[in-house]
C-alpha positions, 0 to 999 in steps of 0.5 A, spaced: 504 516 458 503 508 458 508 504 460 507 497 456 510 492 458 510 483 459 506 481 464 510 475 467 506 468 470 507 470 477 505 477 476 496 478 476 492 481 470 490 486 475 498 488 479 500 489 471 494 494 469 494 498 476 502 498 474 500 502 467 494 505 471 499 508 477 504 510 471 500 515 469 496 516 476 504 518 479 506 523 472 498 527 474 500 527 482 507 529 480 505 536 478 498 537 482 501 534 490 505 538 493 508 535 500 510 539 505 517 537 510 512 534 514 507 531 511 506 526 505 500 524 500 499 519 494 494 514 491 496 507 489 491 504 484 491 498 483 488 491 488 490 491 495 495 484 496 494 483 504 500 480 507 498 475 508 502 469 513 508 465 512 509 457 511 516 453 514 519 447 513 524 442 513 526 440 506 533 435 506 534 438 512 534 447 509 529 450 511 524 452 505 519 460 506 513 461 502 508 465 503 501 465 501 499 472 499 499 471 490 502 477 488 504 480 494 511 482 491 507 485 485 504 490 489 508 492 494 513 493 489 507 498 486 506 501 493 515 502 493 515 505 486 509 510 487 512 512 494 519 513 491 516 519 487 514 523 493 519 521 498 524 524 501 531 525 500 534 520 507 528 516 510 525 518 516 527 517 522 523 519 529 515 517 529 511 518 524 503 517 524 500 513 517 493 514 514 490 508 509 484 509 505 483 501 501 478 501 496 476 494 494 472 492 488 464 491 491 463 483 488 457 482 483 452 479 488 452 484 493 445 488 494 445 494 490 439 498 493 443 498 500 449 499 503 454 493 505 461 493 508 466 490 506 467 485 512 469 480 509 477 479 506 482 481 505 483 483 513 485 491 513 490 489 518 494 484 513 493 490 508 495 495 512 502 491 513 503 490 506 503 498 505 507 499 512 513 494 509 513 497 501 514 504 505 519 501 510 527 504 507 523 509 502 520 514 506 521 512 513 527 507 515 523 502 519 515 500 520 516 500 528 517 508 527 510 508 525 506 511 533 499 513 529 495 508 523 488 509 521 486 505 517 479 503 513 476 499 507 471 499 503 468 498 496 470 503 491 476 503 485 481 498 487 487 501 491 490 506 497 490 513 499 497 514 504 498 519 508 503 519 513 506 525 516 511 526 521 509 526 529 511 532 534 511 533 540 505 538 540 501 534 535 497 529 539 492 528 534 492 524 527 488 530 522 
């Protein structure tokens, strides 16, 4: 099922591709993934927004807020969306343990014939933040119950694979 939509002039090409990618990527994990009380999964496609940091100031006295990360409302929306289909009834509450597995797109000058990593930006813990907060009032109530993250990047098809599972009190270990 594609979803075709009008992409705004705010919103990225690449945010309004992954939307149509994720449709039809929610619709196949729906049926395939099953997700167990304690523990959730599923992928994201589209390019990773990292967070990104704030800028204030004064205008006339009222404080203005902008935010320097181009299409982060775009893909944490995305993120929301494809988490909602896989969510529980009531967030959670209580500890819970996150996994991120960011894929980027490897740029054209990098060398073919050996391996690079990619260790340049986006920075993995402003990408990590911005999946944390796309799935705080989703899946659980707030990103501060987040005791456990494990996060890597690296190239491979733009997006995130999620996994976050409940902690216990006899699960000392991410899996």
């Amino acid at each position: 099922m594609k979803v075709h939509r009008t992409r705004t002039h705010s919103e990225p090409p690449a945010v309004h591709v992954a939307a149509e990618i994720a449709q039809d990527a929610m619709l196949s994990e729906s049926r395939s993934t099953r997700n167990s009380a304690a523990v959730i999964r599923f992928q994201v496609h589209g390019l990773p927004i990292a967070q990104g940091s704030n800028r204030s100031w004064l205008v006339n006295g009222k404080p203005v807020i902008t935010s320097t990360a181009k299409g982060l409302p775009s893909w944490r929306r995305l993120v929301a969306d494809v988490a909602q289909r896989f969510a529980p009834e009531q967030p959670w509450e209580g500890p819970v343990g996150i996994v991120l597995e960011f894929g980027i797109p490897k740029p054209k000058s990098a060398p073919k014939t050996r391996r690079v990593w990619p260790d340049k930006r986006p920075d993995l813990d402003k990408l990590s933040r911005s999946v944390l907060d796309a799935l705080t009032y989703v899946i659980f109530a707030d990103d501060s119950q987040v005791v456990q993250l494990r996060a890597t990047k690296d190239y491979g098809a733009p997006g995130v694979a999620v996994e976050i599972h409940r902690v216990f009190d006899d699960v000392a270990e991410m899996p």
